[in-house]
N, C-alpha and C positions, 0 to 999 in steps of 0.2 A: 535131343534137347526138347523143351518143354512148352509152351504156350500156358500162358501166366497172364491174369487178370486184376490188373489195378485201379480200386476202383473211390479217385479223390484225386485229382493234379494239383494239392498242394504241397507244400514243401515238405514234407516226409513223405505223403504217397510218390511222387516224382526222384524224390532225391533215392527212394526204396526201388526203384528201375535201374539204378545202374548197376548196381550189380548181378542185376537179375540178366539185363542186357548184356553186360561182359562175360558171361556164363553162358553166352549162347543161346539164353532164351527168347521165343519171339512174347515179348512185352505190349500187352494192348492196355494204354493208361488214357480211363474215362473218369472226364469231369464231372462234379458232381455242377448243376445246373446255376451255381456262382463263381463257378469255374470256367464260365465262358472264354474270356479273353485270356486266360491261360493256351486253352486251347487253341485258340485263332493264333497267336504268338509258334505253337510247337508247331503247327501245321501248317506255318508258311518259314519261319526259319531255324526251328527246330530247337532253337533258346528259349531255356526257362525265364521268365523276366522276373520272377523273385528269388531263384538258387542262383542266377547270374551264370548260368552254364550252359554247353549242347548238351541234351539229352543225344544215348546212342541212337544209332539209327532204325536199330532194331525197334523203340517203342513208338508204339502207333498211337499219335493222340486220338483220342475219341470223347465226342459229347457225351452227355448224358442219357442221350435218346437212341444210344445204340448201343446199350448195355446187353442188350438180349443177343446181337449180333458177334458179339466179343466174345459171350459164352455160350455159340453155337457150338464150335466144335467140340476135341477132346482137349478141355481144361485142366490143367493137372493144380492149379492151388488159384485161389481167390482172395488179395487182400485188401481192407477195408480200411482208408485212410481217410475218412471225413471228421468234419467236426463233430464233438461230444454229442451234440443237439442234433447230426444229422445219422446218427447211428440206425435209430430206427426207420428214418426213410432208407437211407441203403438195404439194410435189412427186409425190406419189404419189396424193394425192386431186387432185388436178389431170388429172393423166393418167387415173384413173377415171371422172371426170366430163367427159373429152371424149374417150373413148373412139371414138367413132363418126364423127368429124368433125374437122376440120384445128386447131390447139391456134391461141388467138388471139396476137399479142405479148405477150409476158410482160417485166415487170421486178421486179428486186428491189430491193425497201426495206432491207432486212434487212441486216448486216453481219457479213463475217467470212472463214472461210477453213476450207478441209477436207485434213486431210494422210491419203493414203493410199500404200500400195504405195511410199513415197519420194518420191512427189512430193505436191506441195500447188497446188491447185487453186482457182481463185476459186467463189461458192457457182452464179453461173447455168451453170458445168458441171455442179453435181449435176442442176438440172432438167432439163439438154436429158438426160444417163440416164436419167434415168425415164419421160420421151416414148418414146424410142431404145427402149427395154426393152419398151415394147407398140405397135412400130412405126407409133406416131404421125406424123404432120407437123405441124410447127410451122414459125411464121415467122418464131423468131427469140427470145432469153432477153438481154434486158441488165439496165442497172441504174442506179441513182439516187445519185448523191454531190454532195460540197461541202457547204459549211457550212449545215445546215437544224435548228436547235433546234424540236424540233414544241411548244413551247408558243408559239414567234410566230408558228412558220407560221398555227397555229390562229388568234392573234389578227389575221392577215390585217396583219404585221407584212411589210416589204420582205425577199424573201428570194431569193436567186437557189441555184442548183443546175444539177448537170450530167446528161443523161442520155446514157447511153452503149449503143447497140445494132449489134451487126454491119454490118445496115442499111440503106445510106444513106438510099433511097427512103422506107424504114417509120421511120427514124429521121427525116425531116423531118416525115412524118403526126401524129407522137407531139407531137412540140415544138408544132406546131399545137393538137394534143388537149390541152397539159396546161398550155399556158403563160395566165397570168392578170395582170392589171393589178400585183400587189404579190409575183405568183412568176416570176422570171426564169431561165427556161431555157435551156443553150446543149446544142450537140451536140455529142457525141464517139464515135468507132468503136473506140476504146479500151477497150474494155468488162473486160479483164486489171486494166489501170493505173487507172482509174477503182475498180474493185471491191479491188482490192490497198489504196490508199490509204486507202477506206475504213473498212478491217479492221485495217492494221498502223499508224495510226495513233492509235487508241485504247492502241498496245504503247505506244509511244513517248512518248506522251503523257505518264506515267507518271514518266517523269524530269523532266520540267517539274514537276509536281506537287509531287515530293520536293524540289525545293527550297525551294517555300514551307512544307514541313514541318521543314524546316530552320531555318528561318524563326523558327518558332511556339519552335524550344525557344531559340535565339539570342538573340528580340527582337529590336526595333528598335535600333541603338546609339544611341549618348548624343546626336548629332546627329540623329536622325532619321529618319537611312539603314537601307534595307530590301534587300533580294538583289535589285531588278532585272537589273543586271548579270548577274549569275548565272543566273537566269532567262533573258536574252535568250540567252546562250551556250548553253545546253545544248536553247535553241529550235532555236539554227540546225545545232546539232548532231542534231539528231532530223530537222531538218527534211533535211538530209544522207544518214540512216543510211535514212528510209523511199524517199531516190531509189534508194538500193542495196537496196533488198530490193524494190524495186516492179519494177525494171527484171530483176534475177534470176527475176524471175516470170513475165515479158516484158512488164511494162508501158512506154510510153513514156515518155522522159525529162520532155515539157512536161508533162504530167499531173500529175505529181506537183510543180509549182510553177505550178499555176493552183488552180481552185476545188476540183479535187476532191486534190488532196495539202496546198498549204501553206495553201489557205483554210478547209479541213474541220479543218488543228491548228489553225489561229488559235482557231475557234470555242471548240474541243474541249478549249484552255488557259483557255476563263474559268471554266471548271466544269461540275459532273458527275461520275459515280461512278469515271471511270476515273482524273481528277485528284486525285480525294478518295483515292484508294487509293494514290498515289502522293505525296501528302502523309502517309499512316500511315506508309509505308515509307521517309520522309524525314526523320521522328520517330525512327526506329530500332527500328519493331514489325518483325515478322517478316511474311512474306504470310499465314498460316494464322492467326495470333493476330489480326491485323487484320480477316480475312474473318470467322472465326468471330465474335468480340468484337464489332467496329465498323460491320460490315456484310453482319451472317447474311442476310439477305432480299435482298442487292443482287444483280446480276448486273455483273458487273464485265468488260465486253466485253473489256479488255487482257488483261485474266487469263486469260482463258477460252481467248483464240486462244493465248496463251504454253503452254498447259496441253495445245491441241490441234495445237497445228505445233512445240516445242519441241523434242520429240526428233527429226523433223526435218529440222528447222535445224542442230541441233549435227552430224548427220550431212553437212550439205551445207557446213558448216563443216570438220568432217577432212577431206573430199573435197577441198577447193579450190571447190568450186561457189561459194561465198561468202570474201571475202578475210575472217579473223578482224578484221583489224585495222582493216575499214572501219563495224564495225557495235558498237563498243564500251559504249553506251548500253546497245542491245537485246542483247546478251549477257549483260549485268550484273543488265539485267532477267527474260529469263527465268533466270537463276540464282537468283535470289532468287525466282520465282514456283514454279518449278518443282519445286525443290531445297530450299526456304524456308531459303536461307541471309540473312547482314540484303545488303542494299541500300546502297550508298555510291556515288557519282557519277566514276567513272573520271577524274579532272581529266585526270591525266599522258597519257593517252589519246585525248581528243577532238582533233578536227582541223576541227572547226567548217567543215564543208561538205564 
């Protein structure tokens, strides 16, 4: 068995321990430094206070400030479960604490996307710069998608997922290391398309959302009838709009219509903050009145990546890089996140695939 490094106790880094735990592994899960009182919680009763569970007993919580002690010894995987924004501080305490010796596989939990210099990049290139930057070796930075709600994962609920690493060799070790009776993992070397799907379907999402907010002010009509219809359309229209923005990124085409593109929206449409905001905005709030008002505390993953690749996009948009006329949804939507103009659903514009 394996000594494994989690390094985020929040609800996906935490709820990703158990079956690393029920696999025999010893689990060291460090907080990242707003993670305190997570920790204080696992290391006096061993209960998460937001997956509402015991973690096994095999994971050892740990602060922040004893990240270099966790990946003393022989580490066989490292993964990276903080916030979008806290990517690069992990990354750089990572590269300080295996300063002296080769970096073990790393993957990311985390979701999102980094726009720099004009181009926008998936998040396990920030980590391999920061190895690169104190010419480390490493074996390798992938990452974890498909449909995984960490409150079943926790409850040891059937969950499958995909893991995507450069590879192939260290990519079949992993699937052996991680895979569990009720977690089912498959392999992919798509680690762009995998990690793209991830991040830009939480944007997408969004217009699903709005139509059940549509919805709310409508009502049901006098028969019964509710927007499925509508709904499913503007599913398969997103589900459309993230093949052309996953593949502009260079992800592959199948990717994005297996588990980690169209089974990560299936999930990602029954609820959650990025549907919920996309319900406000289908209401006719604005994104700033909603976020302020109805979900100051939330972290609204669609929003966040609209906020931090939107300009851009609209640039890879005038370029030609992107056809305007294929991504009509996610235009619509970072105009209204970005811009906080209101949100309306492009009908005359969708081409539903």
């Amino acid at each position: 068995m394996a000594s494994i490094v989690v390094l985020g106790a929040g609800l996906a880094g935490s709820a990703f321990c158990v079956p690393l735990a029920d696999q025999g592994h010893e689990v060291s899960l460090v907080g990242t430094h707003v993670d305190r009182q997570i920790v204080e919680a696992l290391a006096t009763s061993g209960r998460h206070p937001r997956l509402g569970v015991s973690l096994p007993p095999a994971v050892r919580p740990l602060p922040h400030d004893r990240l270099a002690e966790a990946l003393s010894g022989d580490v066989a995987l490292v993964v990276i479960a903080v916030s979008t924004a806290g990517v690069p501080w992990a990354a750089e305490q990572l590269a300080a604490a295996t300063a002296d010796r080769r970096a073990p596989p790393v993957l990311l939990v985390t979701k999102g996307l980094a726009a720099a210099g004009g181009e926008i990049r998936v998040l396990p290139a920030l980590v391999e710069d920061a190895l690169r930057a104190r010419r480390l070796e490493y074996s390798g930075i992938g990452g974890i998608g498909g449909p995984c709600l960490a409150l079943e994962l926790a409850a040891r609920r059937d969950t499958a997922a995909v893991i995507a690493y450069p590879d192939p060799a260290v990519l079949e070790r992993l699937i052996d290391l991680i895979s569990a009776p009720y977690y089912h993992v498959r392999p992919s070397t798509d680690v762009v398309g995998v990690e793209a799907c991830a991040a830009l379907k939480n944007l997408v999402v969004m217009a699903v959302g709005a139509v059940m907010g549509q919805l709310e002010i409508v009502g049901e009509a006098a028969n019964g009838a509710r927007m499925h219809n509508a709904a499913a359309a503007v599913f398969s229209q997103a589900l459309g709009e993230l093949e052309h923005l996953v593949r502009a990124l260079g992800g592959r085409f199948e990717t994005v219509f297996g588990l980690a593109g169209a089974g990560d929206l299936f999930v990602t449409c029954q609820g959650g903050r990025n549907g919920r905001m996309g319900r406000l905005l289908g209401r006719g709030l604005r994104y700033r009145e909603a976020k302020a008002v109805h979900m100051p505390d939330d972290t609204v993953e669609g929003a966040e990546l609209a906020l931090a690749v939107g300009p851009t996009l609209a640039t890879w948009l005038t370029s030609g890089r992107i056809d305007p006329d294929a991504i009509p949804l996610s235009r619509a939507l970072i105009d209204a996140i970005c811009h906080d103009h209101p949100f309306a659903i492009p009908w005359s514009q969708l081409h539903w695939g």
